[in-house]
C-alpha positions in Angstrom: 128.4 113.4 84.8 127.1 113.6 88.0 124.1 115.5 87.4 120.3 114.2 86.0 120.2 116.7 83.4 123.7 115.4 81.8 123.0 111.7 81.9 119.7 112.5 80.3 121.3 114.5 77.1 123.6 111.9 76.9 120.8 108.8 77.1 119.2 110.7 74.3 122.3 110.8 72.5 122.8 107.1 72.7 118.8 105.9 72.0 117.5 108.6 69.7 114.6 106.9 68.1 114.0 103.8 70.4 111.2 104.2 72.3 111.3 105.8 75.7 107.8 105.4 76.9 104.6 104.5 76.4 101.2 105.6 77.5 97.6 103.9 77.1 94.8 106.3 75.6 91.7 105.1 74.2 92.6 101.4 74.1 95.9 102.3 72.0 99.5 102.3 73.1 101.3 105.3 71.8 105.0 105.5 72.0 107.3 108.7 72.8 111.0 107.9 72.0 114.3 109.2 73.7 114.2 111.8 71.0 110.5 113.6 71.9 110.9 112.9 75.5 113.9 115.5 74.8 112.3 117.6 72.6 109.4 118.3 75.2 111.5 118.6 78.0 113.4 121.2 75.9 110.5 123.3 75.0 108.6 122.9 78.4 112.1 123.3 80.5 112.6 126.6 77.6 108.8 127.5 78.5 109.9 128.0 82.1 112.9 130.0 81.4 111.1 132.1 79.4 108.6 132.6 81.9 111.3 133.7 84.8 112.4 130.4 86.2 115.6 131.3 88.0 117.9 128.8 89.4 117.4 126.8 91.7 113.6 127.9 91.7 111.3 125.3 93.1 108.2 124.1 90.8 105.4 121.8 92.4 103.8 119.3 90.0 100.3 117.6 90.8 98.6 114.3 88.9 98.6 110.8 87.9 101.4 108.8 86.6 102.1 109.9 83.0 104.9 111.3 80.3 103.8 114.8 81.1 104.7 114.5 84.5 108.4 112.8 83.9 108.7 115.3 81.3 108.0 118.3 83.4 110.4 116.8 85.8 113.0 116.8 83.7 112.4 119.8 82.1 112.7 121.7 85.7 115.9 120.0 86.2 117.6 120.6 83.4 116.6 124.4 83.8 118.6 124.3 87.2 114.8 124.0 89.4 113.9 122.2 91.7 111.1 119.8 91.7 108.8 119.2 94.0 105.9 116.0 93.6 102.5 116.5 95.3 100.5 113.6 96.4 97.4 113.7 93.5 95.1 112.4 96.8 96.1 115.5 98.8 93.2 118.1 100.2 93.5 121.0 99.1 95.1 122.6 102.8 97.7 120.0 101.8 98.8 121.5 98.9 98.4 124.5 100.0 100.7 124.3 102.0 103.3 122.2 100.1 103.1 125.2 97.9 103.6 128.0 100.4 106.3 125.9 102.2 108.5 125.1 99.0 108.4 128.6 98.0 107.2 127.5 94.7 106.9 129.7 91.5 105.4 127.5 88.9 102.5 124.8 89.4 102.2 122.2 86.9 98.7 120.4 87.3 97.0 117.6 85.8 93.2 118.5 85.4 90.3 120.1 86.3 89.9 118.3 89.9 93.6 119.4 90.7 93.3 123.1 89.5 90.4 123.1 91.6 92.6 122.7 94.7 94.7 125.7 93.7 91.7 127.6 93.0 90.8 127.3 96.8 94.0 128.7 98.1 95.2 131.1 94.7 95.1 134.1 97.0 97.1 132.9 99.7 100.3 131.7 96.9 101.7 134.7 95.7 104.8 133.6 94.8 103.4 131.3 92.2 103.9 133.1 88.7 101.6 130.4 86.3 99.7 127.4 86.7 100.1 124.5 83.6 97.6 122.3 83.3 98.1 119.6 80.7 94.8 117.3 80.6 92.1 119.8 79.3 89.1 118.3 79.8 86.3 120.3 81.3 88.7 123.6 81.1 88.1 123.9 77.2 86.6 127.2 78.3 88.2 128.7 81.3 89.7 131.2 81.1 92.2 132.8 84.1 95.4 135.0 83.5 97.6 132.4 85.7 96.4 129.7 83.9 98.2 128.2 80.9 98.4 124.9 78.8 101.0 121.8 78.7 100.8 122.8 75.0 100.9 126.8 75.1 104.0 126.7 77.7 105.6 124.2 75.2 105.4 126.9 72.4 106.7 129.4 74.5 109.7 127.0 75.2 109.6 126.7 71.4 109.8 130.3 70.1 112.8 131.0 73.1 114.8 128.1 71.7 114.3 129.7 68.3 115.5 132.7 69.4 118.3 131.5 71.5 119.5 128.1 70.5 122.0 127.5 73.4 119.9 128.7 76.1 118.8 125.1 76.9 121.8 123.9 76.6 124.0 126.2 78.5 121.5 126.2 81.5 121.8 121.8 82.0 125.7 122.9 82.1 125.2 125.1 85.1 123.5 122.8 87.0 125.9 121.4 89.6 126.4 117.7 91.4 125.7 119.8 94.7 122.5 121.7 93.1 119.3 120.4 95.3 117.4 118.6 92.1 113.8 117.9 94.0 112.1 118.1 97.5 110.3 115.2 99.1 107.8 115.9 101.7 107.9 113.5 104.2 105.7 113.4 107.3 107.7 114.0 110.4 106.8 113.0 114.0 105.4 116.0 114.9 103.4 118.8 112.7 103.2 119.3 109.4 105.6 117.8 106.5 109.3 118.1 106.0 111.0 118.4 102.4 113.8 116.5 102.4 116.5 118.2 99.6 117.7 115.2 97.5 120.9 116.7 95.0 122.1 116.3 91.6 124.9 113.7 93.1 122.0 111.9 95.1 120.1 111.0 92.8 122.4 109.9 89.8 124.6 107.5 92.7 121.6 106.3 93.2 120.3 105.7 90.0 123.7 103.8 89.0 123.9 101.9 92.9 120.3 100.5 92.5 121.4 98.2 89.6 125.2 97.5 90.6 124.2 94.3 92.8 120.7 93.3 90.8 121.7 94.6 87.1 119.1 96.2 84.5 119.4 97.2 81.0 118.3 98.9 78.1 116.1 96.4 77.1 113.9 96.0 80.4 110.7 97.3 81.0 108.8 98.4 84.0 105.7 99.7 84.8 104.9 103.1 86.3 101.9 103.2 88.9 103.3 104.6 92.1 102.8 108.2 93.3 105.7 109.9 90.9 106.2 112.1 94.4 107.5 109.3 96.0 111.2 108.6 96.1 110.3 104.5 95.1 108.9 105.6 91.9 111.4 107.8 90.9 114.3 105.6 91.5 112.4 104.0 88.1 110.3 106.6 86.4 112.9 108.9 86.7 116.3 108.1 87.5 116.7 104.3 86.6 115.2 105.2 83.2 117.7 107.9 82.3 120.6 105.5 83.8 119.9 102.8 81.7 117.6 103.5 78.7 114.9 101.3 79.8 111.4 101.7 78.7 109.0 103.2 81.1 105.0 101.6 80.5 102.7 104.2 82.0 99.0 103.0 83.3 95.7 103.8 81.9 94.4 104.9 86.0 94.9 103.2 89.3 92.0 101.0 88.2 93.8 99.3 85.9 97.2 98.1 87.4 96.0 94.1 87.3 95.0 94.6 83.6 98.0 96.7 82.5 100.6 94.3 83.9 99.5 91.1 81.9 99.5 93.7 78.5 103.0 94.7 79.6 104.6 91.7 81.0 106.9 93.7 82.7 110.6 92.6 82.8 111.1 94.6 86.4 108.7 94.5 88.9 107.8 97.0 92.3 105.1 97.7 94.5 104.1 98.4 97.7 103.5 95.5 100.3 99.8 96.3 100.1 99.9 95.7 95.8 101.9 92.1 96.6 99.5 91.3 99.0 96.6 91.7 96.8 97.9 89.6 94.5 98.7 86.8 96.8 95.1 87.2 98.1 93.1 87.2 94.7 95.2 83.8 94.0 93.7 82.2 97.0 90.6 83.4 96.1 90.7 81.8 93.2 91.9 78.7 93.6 89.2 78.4 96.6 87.1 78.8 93.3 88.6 75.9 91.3 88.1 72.0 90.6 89.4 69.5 93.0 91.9 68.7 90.5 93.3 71.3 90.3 93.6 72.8 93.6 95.2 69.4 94.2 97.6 70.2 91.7 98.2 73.7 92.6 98.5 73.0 96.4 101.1 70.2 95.8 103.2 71.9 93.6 103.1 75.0 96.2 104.5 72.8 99.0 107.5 71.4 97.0 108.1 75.7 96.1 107.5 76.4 99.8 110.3 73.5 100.7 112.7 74.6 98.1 112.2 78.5 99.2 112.6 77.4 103.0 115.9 76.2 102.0 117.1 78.5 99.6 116.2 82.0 102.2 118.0 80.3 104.7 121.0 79.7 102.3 120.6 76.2 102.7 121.5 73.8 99.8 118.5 72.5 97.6 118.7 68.6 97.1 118.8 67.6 93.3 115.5 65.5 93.4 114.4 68.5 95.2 115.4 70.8 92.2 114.1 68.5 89.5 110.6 68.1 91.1 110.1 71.8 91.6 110.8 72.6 88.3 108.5 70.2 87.0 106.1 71.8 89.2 107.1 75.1 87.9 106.3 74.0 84.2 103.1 72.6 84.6 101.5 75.0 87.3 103.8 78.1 87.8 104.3 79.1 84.9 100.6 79.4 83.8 99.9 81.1 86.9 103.0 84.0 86.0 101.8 84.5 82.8 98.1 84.9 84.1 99.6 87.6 86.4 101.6 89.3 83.7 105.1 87.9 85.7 106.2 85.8 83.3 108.7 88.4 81.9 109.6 89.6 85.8 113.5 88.4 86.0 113.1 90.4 89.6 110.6 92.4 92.0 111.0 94.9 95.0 108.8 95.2 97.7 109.6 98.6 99.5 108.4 101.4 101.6 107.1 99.4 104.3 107.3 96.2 105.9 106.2 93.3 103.6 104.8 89.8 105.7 108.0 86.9 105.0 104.9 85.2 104.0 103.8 87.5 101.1 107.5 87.0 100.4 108.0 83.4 100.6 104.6 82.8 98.9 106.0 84.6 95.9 109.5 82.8 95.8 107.7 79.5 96.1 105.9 80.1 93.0 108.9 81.6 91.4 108.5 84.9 91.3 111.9 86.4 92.6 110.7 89.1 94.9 113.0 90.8 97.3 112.7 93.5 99.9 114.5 96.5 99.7 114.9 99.1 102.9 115.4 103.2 103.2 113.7 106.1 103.6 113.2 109.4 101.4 116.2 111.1 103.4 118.6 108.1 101.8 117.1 108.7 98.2 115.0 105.5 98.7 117.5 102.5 99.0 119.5 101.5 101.7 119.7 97.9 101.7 118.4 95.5 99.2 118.5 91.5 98.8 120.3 90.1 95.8 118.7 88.0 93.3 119.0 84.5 94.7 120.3 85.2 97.8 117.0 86.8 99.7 117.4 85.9 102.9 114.3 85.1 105.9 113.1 87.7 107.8 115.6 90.4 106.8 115.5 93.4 104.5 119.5 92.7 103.0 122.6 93.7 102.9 123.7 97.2 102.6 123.7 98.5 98.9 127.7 98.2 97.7 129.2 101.8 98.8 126.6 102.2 101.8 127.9 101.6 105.0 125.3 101.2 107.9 125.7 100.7 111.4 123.7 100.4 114.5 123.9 102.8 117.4 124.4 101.9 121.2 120.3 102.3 121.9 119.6 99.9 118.6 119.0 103.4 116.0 120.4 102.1 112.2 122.8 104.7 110.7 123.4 104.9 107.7 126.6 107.0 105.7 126.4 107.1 102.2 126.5 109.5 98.7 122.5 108.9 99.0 121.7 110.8 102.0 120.3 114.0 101.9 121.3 117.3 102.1 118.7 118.1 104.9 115.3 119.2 105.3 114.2 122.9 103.6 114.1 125.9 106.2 114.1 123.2 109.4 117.7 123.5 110.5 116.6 121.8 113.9 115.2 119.1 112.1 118.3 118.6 109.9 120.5 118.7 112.7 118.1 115.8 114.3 118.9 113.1 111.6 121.9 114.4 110.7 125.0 114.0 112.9 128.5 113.7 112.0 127.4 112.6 107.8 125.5 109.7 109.5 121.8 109.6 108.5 119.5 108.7 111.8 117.0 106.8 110.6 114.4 106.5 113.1 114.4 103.1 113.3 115.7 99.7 115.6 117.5 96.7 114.0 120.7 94.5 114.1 122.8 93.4 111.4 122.7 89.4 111.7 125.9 87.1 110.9 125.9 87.3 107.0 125.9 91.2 106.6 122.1 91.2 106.6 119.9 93.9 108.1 116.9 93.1 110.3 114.3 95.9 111.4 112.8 95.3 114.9 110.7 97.5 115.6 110.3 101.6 114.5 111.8 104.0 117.0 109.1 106.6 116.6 105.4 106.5 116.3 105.0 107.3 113.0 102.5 104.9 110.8 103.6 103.7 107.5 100.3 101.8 106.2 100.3 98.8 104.1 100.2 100.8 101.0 103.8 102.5 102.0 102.4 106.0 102.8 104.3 107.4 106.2 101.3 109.3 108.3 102.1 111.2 111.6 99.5 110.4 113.4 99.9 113.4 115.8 98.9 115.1 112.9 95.8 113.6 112.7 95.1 113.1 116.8 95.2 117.2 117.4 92.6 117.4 114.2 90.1 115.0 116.1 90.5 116.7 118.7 89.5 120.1 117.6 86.0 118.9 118.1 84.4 119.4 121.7 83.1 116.2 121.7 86.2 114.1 121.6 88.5 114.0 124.0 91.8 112.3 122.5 92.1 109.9 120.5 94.6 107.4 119.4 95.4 106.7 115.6 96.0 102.8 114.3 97.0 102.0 110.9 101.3 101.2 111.2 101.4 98.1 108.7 97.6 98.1 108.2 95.2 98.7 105.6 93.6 101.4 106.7 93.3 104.2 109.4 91.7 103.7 112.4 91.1 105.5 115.7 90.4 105.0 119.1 88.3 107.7 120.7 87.9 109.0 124.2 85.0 111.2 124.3 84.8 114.2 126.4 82.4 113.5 128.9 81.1 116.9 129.9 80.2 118.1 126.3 78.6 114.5 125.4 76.6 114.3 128.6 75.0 117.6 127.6 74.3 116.4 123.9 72.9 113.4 125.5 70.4 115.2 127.7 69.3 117.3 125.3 68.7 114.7 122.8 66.8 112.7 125.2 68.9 109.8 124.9 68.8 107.1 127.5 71.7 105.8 129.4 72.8 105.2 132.9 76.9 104.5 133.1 79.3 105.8 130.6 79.6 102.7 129.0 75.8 103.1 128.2 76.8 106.4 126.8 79.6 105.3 124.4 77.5 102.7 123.2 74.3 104.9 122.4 73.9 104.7 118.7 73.1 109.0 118.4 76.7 109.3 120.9 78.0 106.8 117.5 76.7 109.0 115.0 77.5 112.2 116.9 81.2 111.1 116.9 81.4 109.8 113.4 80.0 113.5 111.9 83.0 114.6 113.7 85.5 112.0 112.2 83.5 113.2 108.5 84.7 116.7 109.2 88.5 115.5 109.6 88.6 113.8 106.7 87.4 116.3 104.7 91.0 118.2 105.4 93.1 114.8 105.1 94.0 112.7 102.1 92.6 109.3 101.3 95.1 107.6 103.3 95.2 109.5 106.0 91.3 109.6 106.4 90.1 107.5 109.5 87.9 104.2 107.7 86.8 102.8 111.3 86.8 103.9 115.1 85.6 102.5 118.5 84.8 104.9 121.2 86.5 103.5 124.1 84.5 102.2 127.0 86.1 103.6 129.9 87.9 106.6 130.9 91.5 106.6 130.7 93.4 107.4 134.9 97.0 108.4 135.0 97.2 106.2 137.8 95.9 103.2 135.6 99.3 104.1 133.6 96.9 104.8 130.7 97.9 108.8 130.9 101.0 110.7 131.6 100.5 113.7 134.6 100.1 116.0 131.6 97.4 113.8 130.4 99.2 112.5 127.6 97.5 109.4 126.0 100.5 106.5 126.2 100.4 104.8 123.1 101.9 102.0 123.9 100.0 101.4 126.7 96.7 101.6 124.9 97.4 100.0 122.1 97.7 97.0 124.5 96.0 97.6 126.6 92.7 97.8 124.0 94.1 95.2 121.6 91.1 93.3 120.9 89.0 96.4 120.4 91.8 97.4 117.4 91.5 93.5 116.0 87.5 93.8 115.7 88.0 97.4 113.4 90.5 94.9 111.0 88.5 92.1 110.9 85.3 91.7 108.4 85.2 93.8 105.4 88.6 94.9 104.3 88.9 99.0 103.3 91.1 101.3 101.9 
């Protein structure tokens, strides 16, 4: 059964009438079981059919985390589609062109705010055949030929199976362990994004490989908060929960992730580096809030977790006394703090998608919280190393998951050969034939594989940014969009492992001497210049205009306009003029710090 579609039918088969998922509306939980999560599929998968969906058809889906998005999901794959997730943060020119690029023919949306997006490019998408929205509110009256409802696409579906009771059926049979199941866009270095073609026998190895080393069951329960179009989410959302039967808890809104996870108590935890850290800070926070007591208490009982962690990451043996004291600590202090969280359920958490601090990491173990990092990238359906519970290990991201092999390449690249990696990207032979070279996956970055089988990054060989909330960002991208404008220069893009974007700037000197002059404002060097609070202003109005095209994450929060030109034969430019990273980034290191420190963004 090595296709999503078959382990799904039979997963239904097995659960029926346990419940599947749930979903917070109005202040009530409402549950959908194994049996209606196939029932809607059915119809909406039917719908599709009905509608024209040919095999191996690609349909885009847009929104929050919520059943109708899994559902849709499923229902594309099971009629042989392929899906294809869209960022809900994305401008409009994004998804325009996620759209145009995937070839797609159907458009499932979420609401008002993402039909709006569509609406701006409708005329430049004519493959698309329908748009399905599925949260009404605010459309209770429009009225548009391409448009249809969630609900009115599921009658469709309903009235086909009626008519033809096998045609569901007989269409999850065609679909193939080969078949490409979904496209992931994923930034590349250069230019716009890549969809990387996951199969049928990617994701289902994956779904079983995730939980061979660190098991999970029908009984479990996770939560469901990341971007659905990201491959971490649907290793759980998706793929773990048709593996294993598990119950998927779906979110109220982004707002709400703190509250949601002490109601659900989850039994499996993940998140972003960015989520963990949050957590770790608003701990701090409060306990800089508390009586002297019990900060005493709490601090004391952290170092004897800090000792025992030490120990334990460096696979070193705990001493008994050791072991009794922390676990006194554990009952009187750690405990209380878990079920605070909404971690007193969590037998195991992952940090993925970018680089957690060992401190976030330690911090967590020391209180008891088992988290571990995992390692891979979208073109490796997600995983390629993980730590095992009890046996996380310093400063490293794991050992290969069982029936992965990975290897590092004379100049430090990590290669990886598995059943996870991709098929290659859509329409980019060249780019395919980049990362893949004789069934290794090149991953892009540096590391070594220490004594005990244990991977360790060093360093990314590319420039591409992943931000502390796991989003990858070509900064390119975003460097040619600034500048566009005549008054900037070039301009330099910061954000790998941070927060939020920033930039560097290098103003062009001709253009802003002019708006200077005419402006009447004062300077006499060009330091005086990129200091001038109008020349500030000037360039920020410029940054606005940018990050009306980009996505949240991508959008630059801060910048500093740097004080001096930039000489190739400083080394600060390449004879083309090419701005060296590297070389800047040093070079103007504390000027980066002061745009991190103060207020925290993003």
């Amino acid at each position: 059964m090595e296709t999503a579609p078959k382990i799904f039918r039979e997963t239904v088969r097995k659960h029926q009438d346990r419940v599947a998922m749930r979903k917070k509306e109005h202040g009530l939980w409402h549950d959908l079981t194994w049996n209606d999560y196939y029932r809607m599929a059915k119809w909406v998968g039917s719908g599709l059919l009905a509608l024209g969906l040919e095999k191996g058809d690609t349909v885009s889906i847009i929104g929050d985390n919520c059943p109708e998005w899994v559902i849709a999901d499923m229902a594309i794959q099971c009629a042989g589609g392929i899906v294809v997730g869209i960022y809900a943060t994305n401008a409009w020119q994004q998804v325009e062109y996620v759209i145009q690029n995937s070839e797609s023919k159907f458009f499932f949306v979420e609401n008002e705010e993402q039909l709006d997006k569509w609406l701006n490019f409708r005329e430049n998408a004519p493959l698309l055949k329908k748009v399905i929205v599925w949260d009404l509110e605010g459309l209770r009256h429009f009225s548009d030929p391409m448009v249809m409802t969630f609900d009115e696409l599921m009658e469709t579906g309903k009235q086909a199976s009626e008519k033809d009771p096998e045609l569901f059926e007989k269409r999850i049979d065609s679909v193939m362990p080969e078949d490409v199941a979904m496209l992931i866009y994923t930034s590349g270095t250069t230019g716009p994004p890549k969809g990387a073609m996951l199969t049928q026998r990617n994701l289902t190895w994956m779904g079983k490989a995730i939980t061979k080393d660190n098991p999970m069951h029908d009984k479990d329960e996770v939560m469901s908060f990341l971007p659905l179009c990201h491959v971490f989410e649907q290793l759980f959302s998706v793929m773990g929960h048709i593996t294993h039967g598990f119950v998927v808890n779906f979110i109220e809104s982004p707002d709400t992730v703190t509250d949601n996870m002490i109601e659900i108590s989850p039994t499996v935890g993940y998140a972003v580096p960015r989520i963990w850290e949050k957590y770790y800070s608003a701990i701090y926070i409060k306990m800089s809030d508390a009586t002297w007591f019990k900060r005493m208490v709490f601090y004391g009982a952290l170092k004897l977790g800090r000792k025992r962690a030490t120990l334990s990451m460096n696979f070193k043996k705990i001493p008994r006394s050791l072991e009794i004291l922390y676990w006194i600590a554990y009952f009187s202090v750690f405990r209380k703090l878990k079920e605070r969280l909404g971690f007193d359920r969590m037998r195991i958490a992952y940090s993925g998608a970018a680089p957690i601090s060992p401190d976030v990491l330690h911090f967590f173990q020391s209180i008891g919280v088992n988290l571990i990092e995992g390692y891979g990238q979208t073109e490796g359906t997600g995983v390629t190393c993980v730590s095992r519970v009890g046996k996380a290990k310093f400063g490293t991201v794991g050992p290969p998951l069982t029936g992965t092999e990975v290897k590092i390449a004379e100049d430090g690249e990590i290669l990886v050969r598995s059943p996870s990696v991709f098929k290659g990207y859509y329409k980019n032979p060249e780019a395919t034939a980049e990362t893949l070279k004789d069934g290794w996956l090149h991953s892009g970055d540096v590391g070594m594989i220490d004594e005990d089988g244990y991977l360790k990054i060093t360093d990314r060989k590319k420039d591409i940014i992943v931000t502390a909330g796991g989003k990858n960002i070509t900064p390119q991208y975003i460097e040619n969009k600034l500048k566009f404008s005549p008054y900037i220069n070039d301009a330099v893009v910061i954000g790998d492992r941070r927060k939020f974007m920033s930039s560097l700037i290098m103003i062009d000197e001709d253009n802003v001497v002019k708006y200077a002059q005419d402006k009447k404002v004062q300077f006499s060097t060009y330091k005086d210049l990129t200091h001038a609070p109008e020349i500030i202003k000037l360039i920020q109005g410029e940054i606005n205009k940018v990050n009306e095209s980009l996505s949240r994450v991508e959008q630059i929060k801060k910048f500093t306009i740097l004080p001096k030109k930039l000489y190739e034969e400083d080394g600060e430019v390449t004879p083309t003029m090419k701005v060296k990273r590297k070389y800047v980034n040093e070079a103007f290191k504390d000027l980066i710090e002061a745009m991190y420190k103060g207020k925290s963004e993003g």
